[in-house]
mmCIF entry with sequence, helices, sheets and N, C-alpha, C, O atoms, coordinates in Angstrom:
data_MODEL
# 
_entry.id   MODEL 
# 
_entity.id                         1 
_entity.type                       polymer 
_entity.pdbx_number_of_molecules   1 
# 
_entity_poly.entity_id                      1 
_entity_poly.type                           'polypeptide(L)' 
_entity_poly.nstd_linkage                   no 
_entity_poly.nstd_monomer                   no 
_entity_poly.pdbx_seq_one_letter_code       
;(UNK)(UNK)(UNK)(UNK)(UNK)(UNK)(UNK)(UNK)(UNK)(UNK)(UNK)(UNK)(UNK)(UNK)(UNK)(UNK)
(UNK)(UNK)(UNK)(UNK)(UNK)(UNK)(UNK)(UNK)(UNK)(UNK)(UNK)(UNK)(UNK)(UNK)(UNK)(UNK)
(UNK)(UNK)(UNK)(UNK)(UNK)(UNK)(UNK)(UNK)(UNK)
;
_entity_poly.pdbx_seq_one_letter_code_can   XXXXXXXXXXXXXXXXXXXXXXXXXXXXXXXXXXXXXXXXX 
_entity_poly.pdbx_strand_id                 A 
# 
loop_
_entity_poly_seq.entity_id 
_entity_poly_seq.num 
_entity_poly_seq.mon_id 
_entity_poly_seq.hetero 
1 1  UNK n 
1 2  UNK n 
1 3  UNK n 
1 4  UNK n 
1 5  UNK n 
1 6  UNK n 
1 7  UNK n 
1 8  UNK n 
1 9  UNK n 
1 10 UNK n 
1 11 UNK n 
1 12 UNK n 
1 13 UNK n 
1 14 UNK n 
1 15 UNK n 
1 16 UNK n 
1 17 UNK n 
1 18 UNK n 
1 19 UNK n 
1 20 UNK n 
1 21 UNK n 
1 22 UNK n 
1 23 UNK n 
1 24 UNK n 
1 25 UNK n 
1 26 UNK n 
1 27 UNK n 
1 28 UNK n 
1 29 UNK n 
1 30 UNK n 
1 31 UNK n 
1 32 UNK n 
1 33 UNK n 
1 34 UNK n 
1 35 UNK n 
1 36 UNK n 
1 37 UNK n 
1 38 UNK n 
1 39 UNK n 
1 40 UNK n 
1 41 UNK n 
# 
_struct_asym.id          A 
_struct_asym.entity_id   1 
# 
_struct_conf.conf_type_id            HELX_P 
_struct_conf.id                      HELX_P1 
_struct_conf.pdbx_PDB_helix_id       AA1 
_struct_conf.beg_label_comp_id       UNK 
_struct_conf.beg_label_asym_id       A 
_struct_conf.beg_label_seq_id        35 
_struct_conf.pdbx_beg_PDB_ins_code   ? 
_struct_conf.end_label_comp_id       UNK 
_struct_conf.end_label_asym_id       A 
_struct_conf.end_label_seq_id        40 
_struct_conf.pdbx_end_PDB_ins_code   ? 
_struct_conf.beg_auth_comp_id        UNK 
_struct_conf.beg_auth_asym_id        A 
_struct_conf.beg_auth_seq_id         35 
_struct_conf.end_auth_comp_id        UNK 
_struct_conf.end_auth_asym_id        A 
_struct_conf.end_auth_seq_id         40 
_struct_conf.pdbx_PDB_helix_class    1 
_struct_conf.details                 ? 
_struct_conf.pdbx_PDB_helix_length   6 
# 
_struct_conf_type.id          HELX_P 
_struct_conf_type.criteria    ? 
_struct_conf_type.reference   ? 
# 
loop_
_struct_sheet.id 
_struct_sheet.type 
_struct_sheet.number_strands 
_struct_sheet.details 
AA1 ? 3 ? 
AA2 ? 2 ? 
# 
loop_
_struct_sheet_order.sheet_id 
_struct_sheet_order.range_id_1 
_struct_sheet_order.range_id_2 
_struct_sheet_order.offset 
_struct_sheet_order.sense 
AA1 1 2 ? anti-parallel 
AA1 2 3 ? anti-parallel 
AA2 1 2 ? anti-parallel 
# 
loop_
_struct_sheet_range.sheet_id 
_struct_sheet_range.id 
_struct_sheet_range.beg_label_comp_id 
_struct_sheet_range.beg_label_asym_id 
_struct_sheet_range.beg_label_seq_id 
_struct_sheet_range.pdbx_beg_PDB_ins_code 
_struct_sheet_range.end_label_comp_id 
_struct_sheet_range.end_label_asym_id 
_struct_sheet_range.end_label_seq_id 
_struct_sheet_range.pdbx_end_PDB_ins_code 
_struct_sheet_range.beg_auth_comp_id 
_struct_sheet_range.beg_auth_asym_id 
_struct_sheet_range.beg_auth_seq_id 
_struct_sheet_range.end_auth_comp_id 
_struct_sheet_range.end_auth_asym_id 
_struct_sheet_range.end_auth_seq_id 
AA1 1 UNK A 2  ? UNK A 4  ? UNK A 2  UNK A 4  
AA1 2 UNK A 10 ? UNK A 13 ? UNK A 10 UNK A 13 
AA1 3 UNK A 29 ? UNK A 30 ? UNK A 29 UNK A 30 
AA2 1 UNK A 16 ? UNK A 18 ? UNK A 16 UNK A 18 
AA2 2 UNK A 23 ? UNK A 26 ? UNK A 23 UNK A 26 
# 
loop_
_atom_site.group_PDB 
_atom_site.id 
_atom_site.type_symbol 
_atom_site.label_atom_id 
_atom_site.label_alt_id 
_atom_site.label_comp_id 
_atom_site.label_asym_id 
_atom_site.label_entity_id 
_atom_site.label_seq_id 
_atom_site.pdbx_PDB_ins_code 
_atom_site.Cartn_x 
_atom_site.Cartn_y 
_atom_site.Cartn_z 
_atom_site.occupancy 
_atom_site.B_iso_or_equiv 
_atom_site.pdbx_formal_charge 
_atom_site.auth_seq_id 
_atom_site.auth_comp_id 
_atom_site.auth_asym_id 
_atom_site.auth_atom_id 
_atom_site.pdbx_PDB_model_num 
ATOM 1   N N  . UNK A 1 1  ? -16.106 37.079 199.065 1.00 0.00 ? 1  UNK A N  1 
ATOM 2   C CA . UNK A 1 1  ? -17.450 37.398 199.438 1.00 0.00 ? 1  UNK A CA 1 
ATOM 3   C C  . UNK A 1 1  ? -17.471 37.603 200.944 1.00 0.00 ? 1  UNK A C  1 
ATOM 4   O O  . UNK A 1 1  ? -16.468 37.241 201.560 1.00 0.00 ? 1  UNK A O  1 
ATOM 5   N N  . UNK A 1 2  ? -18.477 38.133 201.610 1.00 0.00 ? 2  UNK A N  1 
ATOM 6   C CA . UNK A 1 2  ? -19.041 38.315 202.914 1.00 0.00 ? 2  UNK A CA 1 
ATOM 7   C C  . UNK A 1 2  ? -19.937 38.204 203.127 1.00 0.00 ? 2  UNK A C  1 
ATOM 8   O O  . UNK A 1 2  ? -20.820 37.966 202.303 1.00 0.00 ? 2  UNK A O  1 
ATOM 9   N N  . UNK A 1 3  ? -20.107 38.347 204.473 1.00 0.00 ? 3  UNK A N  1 
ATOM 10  C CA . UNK A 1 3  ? -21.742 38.551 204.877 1.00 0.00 ? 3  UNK A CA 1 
ATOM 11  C C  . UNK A 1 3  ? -21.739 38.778 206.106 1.00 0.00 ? 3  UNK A C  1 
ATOM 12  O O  . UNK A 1 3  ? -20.722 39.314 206.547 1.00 0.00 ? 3  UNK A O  1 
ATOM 13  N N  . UNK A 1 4  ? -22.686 38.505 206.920 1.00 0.00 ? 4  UNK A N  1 
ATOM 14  C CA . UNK A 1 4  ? -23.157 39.111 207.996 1.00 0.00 ? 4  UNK A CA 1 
ATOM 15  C C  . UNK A 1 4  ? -24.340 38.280 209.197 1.00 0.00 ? 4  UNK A C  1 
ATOM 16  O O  . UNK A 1 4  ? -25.535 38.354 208.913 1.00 0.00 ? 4  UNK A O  1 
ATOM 17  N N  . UNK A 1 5  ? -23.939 37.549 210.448 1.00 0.00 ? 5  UNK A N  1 
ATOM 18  C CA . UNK A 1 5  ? -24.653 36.672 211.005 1.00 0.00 ? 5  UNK A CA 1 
ATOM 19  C C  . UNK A 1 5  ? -25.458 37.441 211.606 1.00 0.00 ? 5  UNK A C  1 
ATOM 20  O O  . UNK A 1 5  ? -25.151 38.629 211.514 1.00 0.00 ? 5  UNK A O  1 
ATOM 21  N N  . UNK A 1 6  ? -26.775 37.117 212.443 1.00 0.00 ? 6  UNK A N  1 
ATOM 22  C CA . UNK A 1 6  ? -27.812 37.628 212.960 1.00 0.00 ? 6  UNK A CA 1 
ATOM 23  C C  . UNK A 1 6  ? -27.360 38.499 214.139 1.00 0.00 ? 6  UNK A C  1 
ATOM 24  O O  . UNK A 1 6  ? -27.965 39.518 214.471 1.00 0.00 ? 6  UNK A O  1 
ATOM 25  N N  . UNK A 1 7  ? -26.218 38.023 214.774 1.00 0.00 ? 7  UNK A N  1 
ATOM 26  C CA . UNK A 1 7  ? -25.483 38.770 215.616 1.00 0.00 ? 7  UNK A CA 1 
ATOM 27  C C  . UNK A 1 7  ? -25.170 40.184 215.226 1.00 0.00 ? 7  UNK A C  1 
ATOM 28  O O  . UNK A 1 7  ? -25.319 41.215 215.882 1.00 0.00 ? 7  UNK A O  1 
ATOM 29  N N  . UNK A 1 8  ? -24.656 39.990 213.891 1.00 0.00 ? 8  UNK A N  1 
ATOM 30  C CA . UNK A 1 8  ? -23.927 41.179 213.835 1.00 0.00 ? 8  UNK A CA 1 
ATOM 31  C C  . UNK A 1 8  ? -22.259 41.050 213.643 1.00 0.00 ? 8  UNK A C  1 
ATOM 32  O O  . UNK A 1 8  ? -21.589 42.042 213.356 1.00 0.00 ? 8  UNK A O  1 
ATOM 33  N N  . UNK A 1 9  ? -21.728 39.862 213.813 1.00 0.00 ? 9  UNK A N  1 
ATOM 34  C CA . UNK A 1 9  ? -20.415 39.302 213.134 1.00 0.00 ? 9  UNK A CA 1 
ATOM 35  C C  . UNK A 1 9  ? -20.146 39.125 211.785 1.00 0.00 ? 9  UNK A C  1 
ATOM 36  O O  . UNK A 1 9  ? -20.761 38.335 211.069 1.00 0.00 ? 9  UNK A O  1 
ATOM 37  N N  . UNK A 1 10 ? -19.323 39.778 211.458 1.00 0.00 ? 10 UNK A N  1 
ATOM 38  C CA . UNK A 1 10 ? -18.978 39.220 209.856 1.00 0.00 ? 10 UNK A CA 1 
ATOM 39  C C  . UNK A 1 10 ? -18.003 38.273 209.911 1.00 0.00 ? 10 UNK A C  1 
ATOM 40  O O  . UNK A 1 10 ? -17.135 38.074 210.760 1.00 0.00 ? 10 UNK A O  1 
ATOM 41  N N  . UNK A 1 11 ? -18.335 37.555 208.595 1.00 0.00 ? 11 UNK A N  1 
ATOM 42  C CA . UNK A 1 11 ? -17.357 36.652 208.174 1.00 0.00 ? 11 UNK A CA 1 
ATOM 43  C C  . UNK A 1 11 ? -16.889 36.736 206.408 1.00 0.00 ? 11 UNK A C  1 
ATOM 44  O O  . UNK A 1 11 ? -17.430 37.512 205.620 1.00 0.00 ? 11 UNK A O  1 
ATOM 45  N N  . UNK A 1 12 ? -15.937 35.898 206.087 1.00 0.00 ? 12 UNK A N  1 
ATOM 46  C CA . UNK A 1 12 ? -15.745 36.429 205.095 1.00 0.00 ? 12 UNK A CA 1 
ATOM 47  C C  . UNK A 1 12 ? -15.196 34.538 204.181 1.00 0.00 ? 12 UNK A C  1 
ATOM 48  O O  . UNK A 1 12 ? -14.791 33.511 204.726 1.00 0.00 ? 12 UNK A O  1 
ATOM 49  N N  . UNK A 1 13 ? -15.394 34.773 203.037 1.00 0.00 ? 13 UNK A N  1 
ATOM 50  C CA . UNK A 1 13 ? -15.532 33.396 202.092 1.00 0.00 ? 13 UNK A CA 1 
ATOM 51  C C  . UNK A 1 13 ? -14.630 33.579 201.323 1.00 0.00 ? 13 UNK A C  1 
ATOM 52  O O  . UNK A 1 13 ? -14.705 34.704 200.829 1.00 0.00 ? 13 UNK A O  1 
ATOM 53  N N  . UNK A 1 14 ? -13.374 32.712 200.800 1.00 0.00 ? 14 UNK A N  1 
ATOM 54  C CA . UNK A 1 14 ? -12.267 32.876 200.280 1.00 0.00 ? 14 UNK A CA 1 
ATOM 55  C C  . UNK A 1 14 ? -12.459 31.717 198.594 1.00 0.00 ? 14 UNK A C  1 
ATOM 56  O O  . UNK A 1 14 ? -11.575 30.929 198.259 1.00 0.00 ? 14 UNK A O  1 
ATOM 57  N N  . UNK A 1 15 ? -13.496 31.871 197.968 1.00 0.00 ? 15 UNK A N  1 
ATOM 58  C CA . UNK A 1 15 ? -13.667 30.679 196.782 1.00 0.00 ? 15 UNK A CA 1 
ATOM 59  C C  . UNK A 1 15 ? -12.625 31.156 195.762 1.00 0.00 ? 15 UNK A C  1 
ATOM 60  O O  . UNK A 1 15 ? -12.189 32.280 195.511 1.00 0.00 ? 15 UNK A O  1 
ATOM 61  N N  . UNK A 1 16 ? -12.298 29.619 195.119 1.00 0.00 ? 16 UNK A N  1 
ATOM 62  C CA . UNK A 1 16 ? -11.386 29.713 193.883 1.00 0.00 ? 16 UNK A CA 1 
ATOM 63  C C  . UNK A 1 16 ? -12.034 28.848 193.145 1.00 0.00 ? 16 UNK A C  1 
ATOM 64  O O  . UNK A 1 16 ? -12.447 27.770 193.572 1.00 0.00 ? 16 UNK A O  1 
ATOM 65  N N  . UNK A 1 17 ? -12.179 29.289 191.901 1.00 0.00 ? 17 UNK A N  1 
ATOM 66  C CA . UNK A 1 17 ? -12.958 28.744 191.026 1.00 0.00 ? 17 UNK A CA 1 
ATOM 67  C C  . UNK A 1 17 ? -12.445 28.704 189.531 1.00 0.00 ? 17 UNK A C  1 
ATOM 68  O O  . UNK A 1 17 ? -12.297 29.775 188.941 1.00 0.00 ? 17 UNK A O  1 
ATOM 69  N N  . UNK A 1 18 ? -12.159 27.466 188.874 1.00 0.00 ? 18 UNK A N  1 
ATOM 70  C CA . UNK A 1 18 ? -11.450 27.583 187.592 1.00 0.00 ? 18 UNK A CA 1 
ATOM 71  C C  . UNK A 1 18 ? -13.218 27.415 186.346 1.00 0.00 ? 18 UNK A C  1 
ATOM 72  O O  . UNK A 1 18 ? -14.082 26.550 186.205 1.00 0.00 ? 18 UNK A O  1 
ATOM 73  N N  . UNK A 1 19 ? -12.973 28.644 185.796 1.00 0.00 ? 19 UNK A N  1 
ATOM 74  C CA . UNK A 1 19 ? -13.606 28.600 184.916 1.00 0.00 ? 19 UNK A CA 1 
ATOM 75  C C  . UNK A 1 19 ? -13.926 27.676 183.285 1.00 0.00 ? 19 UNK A C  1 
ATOM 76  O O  . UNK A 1 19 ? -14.751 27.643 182.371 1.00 0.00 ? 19 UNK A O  1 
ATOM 77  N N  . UNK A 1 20 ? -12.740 27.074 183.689 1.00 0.00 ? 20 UNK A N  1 
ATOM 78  C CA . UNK A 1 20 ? -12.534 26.755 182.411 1.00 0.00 ? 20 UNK A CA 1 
ATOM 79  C C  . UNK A 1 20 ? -13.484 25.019 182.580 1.00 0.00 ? 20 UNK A C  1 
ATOM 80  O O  . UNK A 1 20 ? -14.492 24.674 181.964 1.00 0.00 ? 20 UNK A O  1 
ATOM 81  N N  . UNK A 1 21 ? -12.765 24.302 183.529 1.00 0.00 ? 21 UNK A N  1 
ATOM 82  C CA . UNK A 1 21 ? -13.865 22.824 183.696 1.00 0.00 ? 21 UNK A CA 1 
ATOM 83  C C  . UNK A 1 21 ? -14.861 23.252 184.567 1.00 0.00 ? 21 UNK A C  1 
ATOM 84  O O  . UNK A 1 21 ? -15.574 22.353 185.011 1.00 0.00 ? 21 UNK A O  1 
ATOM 85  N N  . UNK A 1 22 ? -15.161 24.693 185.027 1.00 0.00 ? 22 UNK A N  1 
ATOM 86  C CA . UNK A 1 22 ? -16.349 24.833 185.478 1.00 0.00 ? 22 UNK A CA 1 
ATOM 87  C C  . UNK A 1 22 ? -16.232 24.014 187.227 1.00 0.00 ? 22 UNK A C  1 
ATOM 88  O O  . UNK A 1 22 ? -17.296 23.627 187.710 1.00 0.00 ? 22 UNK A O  1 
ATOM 89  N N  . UNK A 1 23 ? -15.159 23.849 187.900 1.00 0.00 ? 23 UNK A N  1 
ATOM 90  C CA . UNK A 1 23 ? -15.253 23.356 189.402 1.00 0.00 ? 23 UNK A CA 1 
ATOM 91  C C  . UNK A 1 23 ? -14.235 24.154 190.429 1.00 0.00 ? 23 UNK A C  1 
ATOM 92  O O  . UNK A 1 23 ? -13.162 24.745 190.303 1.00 0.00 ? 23 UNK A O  1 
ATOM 93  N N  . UNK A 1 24 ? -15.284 23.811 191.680 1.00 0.00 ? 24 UNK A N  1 
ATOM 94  C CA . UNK A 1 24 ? -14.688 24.885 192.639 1.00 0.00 ? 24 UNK A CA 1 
ATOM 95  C C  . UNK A 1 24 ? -13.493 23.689 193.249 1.00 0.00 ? 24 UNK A C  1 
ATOM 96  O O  . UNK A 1 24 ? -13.518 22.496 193.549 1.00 0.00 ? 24 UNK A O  1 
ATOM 97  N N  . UNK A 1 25 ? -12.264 25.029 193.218 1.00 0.00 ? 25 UNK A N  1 
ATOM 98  C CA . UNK A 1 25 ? -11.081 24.263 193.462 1.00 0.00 ? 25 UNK A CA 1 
ATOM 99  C C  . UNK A 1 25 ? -11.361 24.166 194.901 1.00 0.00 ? 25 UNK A C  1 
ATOM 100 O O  . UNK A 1 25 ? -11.238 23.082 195.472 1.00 0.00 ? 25 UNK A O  1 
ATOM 101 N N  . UNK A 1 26 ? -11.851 25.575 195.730 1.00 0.00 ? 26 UNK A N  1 
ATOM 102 C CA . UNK A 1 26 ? -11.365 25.355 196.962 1.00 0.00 ? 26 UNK A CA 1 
ATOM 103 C C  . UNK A 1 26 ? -11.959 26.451 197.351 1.00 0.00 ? 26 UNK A C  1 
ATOM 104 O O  . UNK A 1 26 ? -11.719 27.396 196.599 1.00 0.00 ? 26 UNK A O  1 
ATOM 105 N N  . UNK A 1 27 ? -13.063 26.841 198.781 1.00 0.00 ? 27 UNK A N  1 
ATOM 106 C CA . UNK A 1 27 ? -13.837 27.176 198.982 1.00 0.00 ? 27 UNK A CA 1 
ATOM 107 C C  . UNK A 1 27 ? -13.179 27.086 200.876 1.00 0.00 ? 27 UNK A C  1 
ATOM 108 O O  . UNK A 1 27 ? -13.248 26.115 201.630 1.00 0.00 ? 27 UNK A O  1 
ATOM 109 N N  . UNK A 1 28 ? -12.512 28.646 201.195 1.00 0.00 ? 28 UNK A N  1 
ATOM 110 C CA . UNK A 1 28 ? -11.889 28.931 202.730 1.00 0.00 ? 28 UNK A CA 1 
ATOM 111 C C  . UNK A 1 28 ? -12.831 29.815 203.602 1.00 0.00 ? 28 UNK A C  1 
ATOM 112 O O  . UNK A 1 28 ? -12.959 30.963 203.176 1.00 0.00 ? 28 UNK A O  1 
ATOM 113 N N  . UNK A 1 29 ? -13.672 29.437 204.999 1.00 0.00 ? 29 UNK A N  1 
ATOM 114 C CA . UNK A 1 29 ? -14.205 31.121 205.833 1.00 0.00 ? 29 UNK A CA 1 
ATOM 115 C C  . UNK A 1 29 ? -13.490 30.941 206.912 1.00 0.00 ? 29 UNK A C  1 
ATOM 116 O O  . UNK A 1 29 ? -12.709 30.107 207.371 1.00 0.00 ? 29 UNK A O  1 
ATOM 117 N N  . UNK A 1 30 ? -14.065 32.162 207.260 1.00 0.00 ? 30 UNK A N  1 
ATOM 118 C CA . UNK A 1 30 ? -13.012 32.246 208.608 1.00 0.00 ? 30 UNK A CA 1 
ATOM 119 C C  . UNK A 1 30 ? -13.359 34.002 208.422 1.00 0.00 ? 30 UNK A C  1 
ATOM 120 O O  . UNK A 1 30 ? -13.454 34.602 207.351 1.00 0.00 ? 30 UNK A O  1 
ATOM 121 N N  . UNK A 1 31 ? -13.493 34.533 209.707 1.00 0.00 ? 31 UNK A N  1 
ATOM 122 C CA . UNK A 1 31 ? -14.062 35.848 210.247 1.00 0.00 ? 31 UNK A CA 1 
ATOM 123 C C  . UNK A 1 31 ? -12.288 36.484 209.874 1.00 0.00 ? 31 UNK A C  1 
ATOM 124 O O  . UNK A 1 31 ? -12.620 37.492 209.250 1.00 0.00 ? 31 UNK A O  1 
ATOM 125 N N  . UNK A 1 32 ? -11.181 36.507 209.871 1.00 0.00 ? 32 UNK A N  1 
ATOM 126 C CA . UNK A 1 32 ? -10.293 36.933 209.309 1.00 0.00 ? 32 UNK A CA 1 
ATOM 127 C C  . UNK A 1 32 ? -9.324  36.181 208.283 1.00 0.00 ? 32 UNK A C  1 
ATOM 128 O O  . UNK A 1 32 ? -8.685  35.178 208.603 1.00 0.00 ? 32 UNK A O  1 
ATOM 129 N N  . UNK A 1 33 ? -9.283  36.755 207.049 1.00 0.00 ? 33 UNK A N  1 
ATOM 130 C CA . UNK A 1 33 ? -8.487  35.852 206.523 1.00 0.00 ? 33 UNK A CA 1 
ATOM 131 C C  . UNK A 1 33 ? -7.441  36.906 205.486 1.00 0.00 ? 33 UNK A C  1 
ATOM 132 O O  . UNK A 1 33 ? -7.584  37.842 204.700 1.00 0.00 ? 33 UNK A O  1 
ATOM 133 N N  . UNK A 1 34 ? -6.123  35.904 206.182 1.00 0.00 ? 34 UNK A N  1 
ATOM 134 C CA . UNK A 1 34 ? -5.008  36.869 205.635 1.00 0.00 ? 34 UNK A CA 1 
ATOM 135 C C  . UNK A 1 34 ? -4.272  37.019 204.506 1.00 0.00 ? 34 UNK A C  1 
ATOM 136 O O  . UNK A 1 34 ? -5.128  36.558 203.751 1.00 0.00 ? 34 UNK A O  1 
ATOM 137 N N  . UNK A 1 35 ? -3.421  37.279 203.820 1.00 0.00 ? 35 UNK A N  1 
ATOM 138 C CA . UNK A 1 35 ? -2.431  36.940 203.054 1.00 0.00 ? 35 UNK A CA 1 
ATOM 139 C C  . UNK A 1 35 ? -1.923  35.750 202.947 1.00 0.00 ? 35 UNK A C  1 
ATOM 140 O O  . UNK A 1 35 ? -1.533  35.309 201.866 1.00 0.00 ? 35 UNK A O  1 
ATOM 141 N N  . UNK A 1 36 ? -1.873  35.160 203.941 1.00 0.00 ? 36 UNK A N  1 
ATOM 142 C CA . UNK A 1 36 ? -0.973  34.160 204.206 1.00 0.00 ? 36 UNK A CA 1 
ATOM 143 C C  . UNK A 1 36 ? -2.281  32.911 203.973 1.00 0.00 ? 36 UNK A C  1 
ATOM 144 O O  . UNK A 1 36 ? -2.041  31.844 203.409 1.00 0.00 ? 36 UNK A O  1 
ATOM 145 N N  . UNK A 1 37 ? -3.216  33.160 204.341 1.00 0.00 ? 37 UNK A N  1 
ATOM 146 C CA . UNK A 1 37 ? -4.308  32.286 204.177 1.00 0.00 ? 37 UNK A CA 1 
ATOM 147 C C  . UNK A 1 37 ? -4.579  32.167 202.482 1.00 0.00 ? 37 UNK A C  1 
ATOM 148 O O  . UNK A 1 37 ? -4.802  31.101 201.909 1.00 0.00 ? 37 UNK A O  1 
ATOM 149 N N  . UNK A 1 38 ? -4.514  33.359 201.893 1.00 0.00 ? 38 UNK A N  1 
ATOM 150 C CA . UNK A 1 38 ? -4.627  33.296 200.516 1.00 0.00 ? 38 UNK A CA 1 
ATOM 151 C C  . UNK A 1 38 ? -3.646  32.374 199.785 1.00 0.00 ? 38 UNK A C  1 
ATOM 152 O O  . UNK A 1 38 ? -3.985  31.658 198.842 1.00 0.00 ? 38 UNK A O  1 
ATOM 153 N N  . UNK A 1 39 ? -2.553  32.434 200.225 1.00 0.00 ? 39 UNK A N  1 
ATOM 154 C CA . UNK A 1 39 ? -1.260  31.826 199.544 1.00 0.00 ? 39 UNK A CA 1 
ATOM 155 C C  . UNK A 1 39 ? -1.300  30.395 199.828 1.00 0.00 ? 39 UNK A C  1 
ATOM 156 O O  . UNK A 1 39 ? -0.928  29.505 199.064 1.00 0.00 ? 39 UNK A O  1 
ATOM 157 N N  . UNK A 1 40 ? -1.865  30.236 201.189 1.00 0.00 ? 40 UNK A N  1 
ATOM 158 C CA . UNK A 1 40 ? -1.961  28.559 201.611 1.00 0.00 ? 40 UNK A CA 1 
ATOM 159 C C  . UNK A 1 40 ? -3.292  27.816 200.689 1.00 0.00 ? 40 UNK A C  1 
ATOM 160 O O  . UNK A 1 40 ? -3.430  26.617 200.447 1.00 0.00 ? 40 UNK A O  1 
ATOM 161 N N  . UNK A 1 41 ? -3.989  28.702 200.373 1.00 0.00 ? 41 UNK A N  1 
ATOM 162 C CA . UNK A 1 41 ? -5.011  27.873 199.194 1.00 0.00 ? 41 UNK A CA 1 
ATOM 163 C C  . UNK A 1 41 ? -4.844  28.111 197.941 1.00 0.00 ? 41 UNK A C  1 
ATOM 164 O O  . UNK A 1 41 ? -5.547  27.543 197.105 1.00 0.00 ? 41 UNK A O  1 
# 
């Protein structure tokens, strides 16, 4: 997901979510997020 601060900065939301018991594993922001950020969560 993304979005957008009053400024005019974006940022961006990295959620993992197992559907199955219905809970968020793990929920990353950060205005860039890389490959490497993906793999570390």
């Amino acid at each position: 997901m993304s979005d957008q601060l009053f400024d005019g900065r974006r940022f961006r939301l990295l959620t993992l979510v197992d559907y199955f018991i219905r809970e968020s594993l793990a929920i990353r922001v950060g205005q860039r997020l890389t490959g490497d950020d993906v793999v570390s969560v």
